[in-house]
C-alpha positions in Angstrom: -61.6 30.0 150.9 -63.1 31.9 148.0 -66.7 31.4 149.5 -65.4 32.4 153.1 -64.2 35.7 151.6 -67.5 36.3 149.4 -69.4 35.6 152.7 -67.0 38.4 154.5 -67.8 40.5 152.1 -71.8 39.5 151.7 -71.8 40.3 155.2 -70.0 43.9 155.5 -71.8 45.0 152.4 -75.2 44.0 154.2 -74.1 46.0 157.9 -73.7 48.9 155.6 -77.5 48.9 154.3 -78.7 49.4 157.9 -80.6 52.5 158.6 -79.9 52.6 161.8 -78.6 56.2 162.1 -81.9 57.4 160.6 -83.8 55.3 163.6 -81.7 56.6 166.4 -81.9 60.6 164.9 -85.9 60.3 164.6 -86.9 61.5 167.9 -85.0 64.9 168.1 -85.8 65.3 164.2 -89.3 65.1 164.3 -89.1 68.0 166.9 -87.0 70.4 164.7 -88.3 73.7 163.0 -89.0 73.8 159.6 -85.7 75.9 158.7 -83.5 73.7 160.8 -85.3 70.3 159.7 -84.3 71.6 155.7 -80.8 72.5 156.4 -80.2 69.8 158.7 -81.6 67.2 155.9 -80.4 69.6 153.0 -76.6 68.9 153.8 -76.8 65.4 155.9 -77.3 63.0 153.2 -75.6 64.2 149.9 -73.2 61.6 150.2 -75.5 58.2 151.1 -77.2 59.6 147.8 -74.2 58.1 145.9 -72.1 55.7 147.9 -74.8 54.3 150.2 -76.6 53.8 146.6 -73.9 51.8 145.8 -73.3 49.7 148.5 -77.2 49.2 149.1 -77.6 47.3 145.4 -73.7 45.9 145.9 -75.4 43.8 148.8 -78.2 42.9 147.2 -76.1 41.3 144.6 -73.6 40.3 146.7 -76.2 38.0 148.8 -77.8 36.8 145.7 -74.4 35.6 144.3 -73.8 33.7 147.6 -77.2 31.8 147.3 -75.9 30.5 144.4 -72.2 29.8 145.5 -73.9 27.2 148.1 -76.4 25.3 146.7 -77.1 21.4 148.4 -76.3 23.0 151.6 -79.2 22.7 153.3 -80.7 25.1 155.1 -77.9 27.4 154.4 -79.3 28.6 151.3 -82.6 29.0 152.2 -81.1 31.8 155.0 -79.0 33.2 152.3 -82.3 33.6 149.8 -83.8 35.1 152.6 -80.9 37.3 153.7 -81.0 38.4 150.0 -84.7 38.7 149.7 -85.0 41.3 152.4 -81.8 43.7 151.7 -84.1 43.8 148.3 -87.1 44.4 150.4 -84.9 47.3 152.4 -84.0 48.6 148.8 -87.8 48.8 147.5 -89.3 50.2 150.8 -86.4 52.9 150.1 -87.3 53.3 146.8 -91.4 53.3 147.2 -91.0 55.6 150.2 -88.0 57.5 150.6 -87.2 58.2 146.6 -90.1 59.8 146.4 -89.3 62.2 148.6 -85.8 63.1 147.9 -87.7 63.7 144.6 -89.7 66.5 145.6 -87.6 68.0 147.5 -84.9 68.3 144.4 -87.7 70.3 142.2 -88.1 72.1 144.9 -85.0 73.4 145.6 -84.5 74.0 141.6 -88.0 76.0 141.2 -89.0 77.8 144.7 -86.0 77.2 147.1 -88.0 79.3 149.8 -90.5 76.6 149.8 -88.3 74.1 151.0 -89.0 74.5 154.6 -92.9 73.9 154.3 -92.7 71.0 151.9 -89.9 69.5 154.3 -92.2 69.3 157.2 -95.3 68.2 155.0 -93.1 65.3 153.7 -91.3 64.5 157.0 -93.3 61.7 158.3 -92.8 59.9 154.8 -89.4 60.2 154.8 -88.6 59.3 158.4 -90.9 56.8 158.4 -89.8 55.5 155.7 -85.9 55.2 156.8 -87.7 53.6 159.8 -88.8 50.6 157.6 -85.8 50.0 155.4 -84.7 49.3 159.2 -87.1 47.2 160.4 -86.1 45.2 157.4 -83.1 44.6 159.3 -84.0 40.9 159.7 -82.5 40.6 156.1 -78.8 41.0 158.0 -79.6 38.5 160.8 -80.9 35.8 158.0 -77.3 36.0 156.5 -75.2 35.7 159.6 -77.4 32.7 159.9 -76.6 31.1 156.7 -73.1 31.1 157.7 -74.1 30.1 161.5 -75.6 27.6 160.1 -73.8 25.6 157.4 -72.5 22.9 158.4 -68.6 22.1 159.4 -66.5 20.8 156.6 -64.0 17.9 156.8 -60.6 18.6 155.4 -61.6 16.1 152.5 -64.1 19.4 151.7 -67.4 17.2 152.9 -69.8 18.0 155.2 -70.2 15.6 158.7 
Protein backbone atom coordinates (compact mmCIF):
# COMPACT_ATOMS: atom_id res chain seq x y z
CA UNK A 1 0.00 0.00 0.00
CA UNK A 2 2.86 2.32 1.01
CA UNK A 3 4.46 2.07 -2.57
CA UNK A 4 0.87 2.69 -4.25
CA UNK A 5 0.65 5.89 -2.25
CA UNK A 6 4.40 7.02 -2.95
CA UNK A 7 3.58 6.30 -6.61
CA UNK A 8 0.29 8.63 -6.18
CA UNK A 9 2.26 11.01 -5.02
CA UNK A 10 5.41 10.52 -7.52
CA UNK A 11 2.93 10.99 -10.04
CA UNK A 12 0.93 14.36 -8.92
CA UNK A 13 4.27 15.90 -7.91
CA UNK A 14 5.48 15.08 -11.60
CA UNK A 15 1.98 16.68 -13.45
CA UNK A 16 2.89 19.75 -11.47
CA UNK A 17 6.48 20.25 -13.21
CA UNK A 18 4.74 20.59 -16.58
CA UNK A 19 5.16 23.78 -18.35
CA UNK A 20 2.46 23.52 -20.13
CA UNK A 21 0.92 26.97 -19.37
CA UNK A 22 4.09 28.60 -20.53
CA UNK A 23 3.58 26.56 -24.11
CA UNK A 24 0.00 27.35 -24.57
CA UNK A 25 0.69 31.44 -23.55
CA UNK A 26 3.73 31.61 -26.22
CA UNK A 27 2.00 32.68 -29.20
CA UNK A 28 0.07 35.77 -28.01
CA UNK A 29 3.31 36.58 -25.68
CA UNK A 30 5.74 36.77 -28.21
CA UNK A 31 3.45 39.44 -29.93
CA UNK A 32 3.18 41.75 -26.79
CA UNK A 33 4.83 45.26 -26.45
CA UNK A 34 7.67 45.68 -24.51
CA UNK A 35 5.73 47.55 -21.50
CA UNK A 36 2.95 44.96 -21.47
CA UNK A 37 5.42 41.84 -22.05
CA UNK A 38 7.37 43.33 -18.52
CA UNK A 39 4.29 43.85 -16.54
CA UNK A 40 2.55 40.91 -17.78
CA UNK A 41 5.89 38.70 -16.79
CA UNK A 42 6.77 41.13 -13.87
CA UNK A 43 3.56 40.01 -11.76
CA UNK A 44 2.73 36.41 -13.46
CA UNK A 45 5.28 34.27 -12.00
CA UNK A 46 6.13 35.52 -8.39
CA UNK A 47 4.60 32.66 -7.03
CA UNK A 48 6.00 29.49 -9.31
CA UNK A 49 9.35 31.26 -8.09
CA UNK A 50 8.76 29.58 -4.64
CA UNK A 51 6.22 26.81 -4.63
CA UNK A 52 6.65 25.55 -8.26
CA UNK A 53 10.51 25.52 -6.99
CA UNK A 54 9.46 23.38 -4.53
CA UNK A 55 7.39 21.01 -6.05
CA UNK A 56 9.84 20.92 -9.23
CA UNK A 57 12.94 19.35 -6.90
CA UNK A 58 9.94 17.49 -4.58
CA UNK A 59 9.45 15.31 -7.87
CA UNK A 60 12.64 14.87 -8.69
CA UNK A 61 13.19 13.30 -5.47
CA UNK A 62 10.07 11.80 -5.21
CA UNK A 63 10.83 9.64 -8.56
CA UNK A 64 14.22 8.89 -7.47
CA UNK A 65 12.96 7.45 -4.15
CA UNK A 66 10.46 5.23 -6.09
CA UNK A 67 13.30 3.76 -8.33
CA UNK A 68 14.54 2.51 -5.38
CA UNK A 69 11.27 1.41 -3.59
CA UNK A 70 11.04 -1.17 -6.65
CA UNK A 71 14.03 -2.78 -7.45
CA UNK A 72 13.85 -6.69 -9.28
CA UNK A 73 10.80 -5.39 -10.96
CA UNK A 74 11.79 -5.53 -14.21
CA UNK A 75 11.23 -3.09 -16.52
CA UNK A 76 9.50 -1.12 -13.98
CA UNK A 77 12.44 0.48 -12.71
CA UNK A 78 14.08 1.21 -15.70
CA UNK A 79 10.71 3.57 -16.61
CA UNK A 80 10.97 5.00 -13.13
CA UNK A 81 14.94 5.88 -13.62
CA UNK A 82 13.87 7.33 -16.72
CA UNK A 83 10.77 9.15 -15.42
CA UNK A 84 13.31 10.51 -12.77
CA UNK A 85 16.09 11.24 -15.16
CA UNK A 86 14.09 13.62 -17.25
CA UNK A 87 11.98 15.74 -14.49
CA UNK A 88 15.97 16.30 -13.58
CA UNK A 89 16.53 17.03 -17.25
CA UNK A 90 13.19 19.55 -17.01
CA UNK A 91 14.90 21.06 -13.85
CA UNK A 92 18.50 21.77 -15.49
CA UNK A 93 17.09 22.97 -18.86
CA UNK A 94 15.15 25.44 -16.37
CA UNK A 95 18.08 26.14 -14.60
CA UNK A 96 20.69 26.55 -17.72
CA UNK A 97 17.92 28.62 -19.56
CA UNK A 98 15.37 30.09 -17.72
CA UNK A 99 17.41 31.05 -14.27
CA UNK A 100 19.45 32.91 -16.09
CA UNK A 101 17.01 35.08 -17.07
CA UNK A 102 14.97 35.69 -14.10
CA UNK A 103 18.45 36.70 -13.07
CA UNK A 104 18.83 39.60 -15.18
CA UNK A 105 15.91 40.74 -14.99
CA UNK A 106 16.01 40.99 -10.87
CA UNK A 107 19.33 43.45 -11.25
CA UNK A 108 17.49 45.07 -13.39
CA UNK A 109 14.65 46.00 -11.67
CA UNK A 110 17.04 46.85 -8.49
CA UNK A 111 19.46 49.22 -10.60
CA UNK A 112 17.52 50.84 -13.80
CA UNK A 113 13.84 49.69 -13.40
CA UNK A 114 13.05 51.76 -16.68
CA UNK A 115 15.21 49.43 -18.45
CA UNK A 116 13.18 46.62 -17.85
CA UNK A 117 11.04 46.76 -20.93
CA UNK A 118 14.11 46.60 -23.42
CA UNK A 119 16.00 43.91 -21.61
CA UNK A 120 12.59 41.96 -21.46
CA UNK A 121 12.20 41.77 -25.10
CA UNK A 122 16.05 41.23 -25.77
CA UNK A 123 15.72 38.20 -23.32
CA UNK A 124 12.29 36.97 -24.47
CA UNK A 125 13.17 34.31 -26.78
CA UNK A 126 15.50 32.69 -24.07
CA UNK A 127 13.06 32.61 -21.66
CA UNK A 128 10.11 31.38 -23.65
CA UNK A 129 12.00 29.17 -25.32
CA UNK A 130 13.29 27.93 -22.62
CA UNK A 131 9.83 27.11 -20.70
CA UNK A 132 9.20 25.50 -24.14
CA UNK A 133 11.95 22.88 -23.43
CA UNK A 134 11.42 22.12 -19.71
CA UNK A 135 8.08 20.95 -21.77
CA UNK A 136 9.28 19.05 -24.29
CA UNK A 137 10.85 17.19 -21.52
CA UNK A 138 7.49 16.19 -20.70
CA UNK A 139 8.28 12.55 -21.75
CA UNK A 140 9.80 12.40 -18.16
CA UNK A 141 5.84 12.24 -16.88
CA UNK A 142 4.80 9.58 -19.54
CA UNK A 143 7.97 7.27 -18.43
CA UNK A 144 6.50 7.24 -14.90
CA UNK A 145 2.89 6.45 -15.61
CA UNK A 146 4.57 3.76 -17.47
CA UNK A 147 6.45 2.31 -14.63
CA UNK A 148 3.29 1.82 -12.86
CA UNK A 149 1.44 0.63 -16.33
CA UNK A 150 3.82 -1.59 -16.45
CA UNK A 151 4.67 -3.48 -13.32
CA UNK A 152 3.46 -6.43 -13.15
CA UNK A 153 0.06 -7.71 -11.11
CA UNK A 154 0.74 -9.02 -7.70
CA UNK A 155 -0.79 -12.12 -6.16
CA UNK A 156 -2.34 -11.74 -2.78
CA UNK A 157 0.69 -13.92 -1.50
CA UNK A 158 2.58 -10.30 -2.52
CA UNK A 159 4.40 -12.23 -5.79
CA UNK A 160 4.38 -11.27 -9.11
CA UNK A 161 2.51 -13.91 -11.94
Amino acid sequence: MFLKVWRFLTLMLGALTMTSAHVLELSAKMRYDPELYATVNGTMYRNFAVVGGAYTIASIVAATVQAILVPGRGVTVGWTVAGAACLLLGFVSWLALVAPVNGAMAAAHRATPTSVPALWMELRPRWEYGHAAGFAILVGFGALLVSILAAPPRRASGRAR
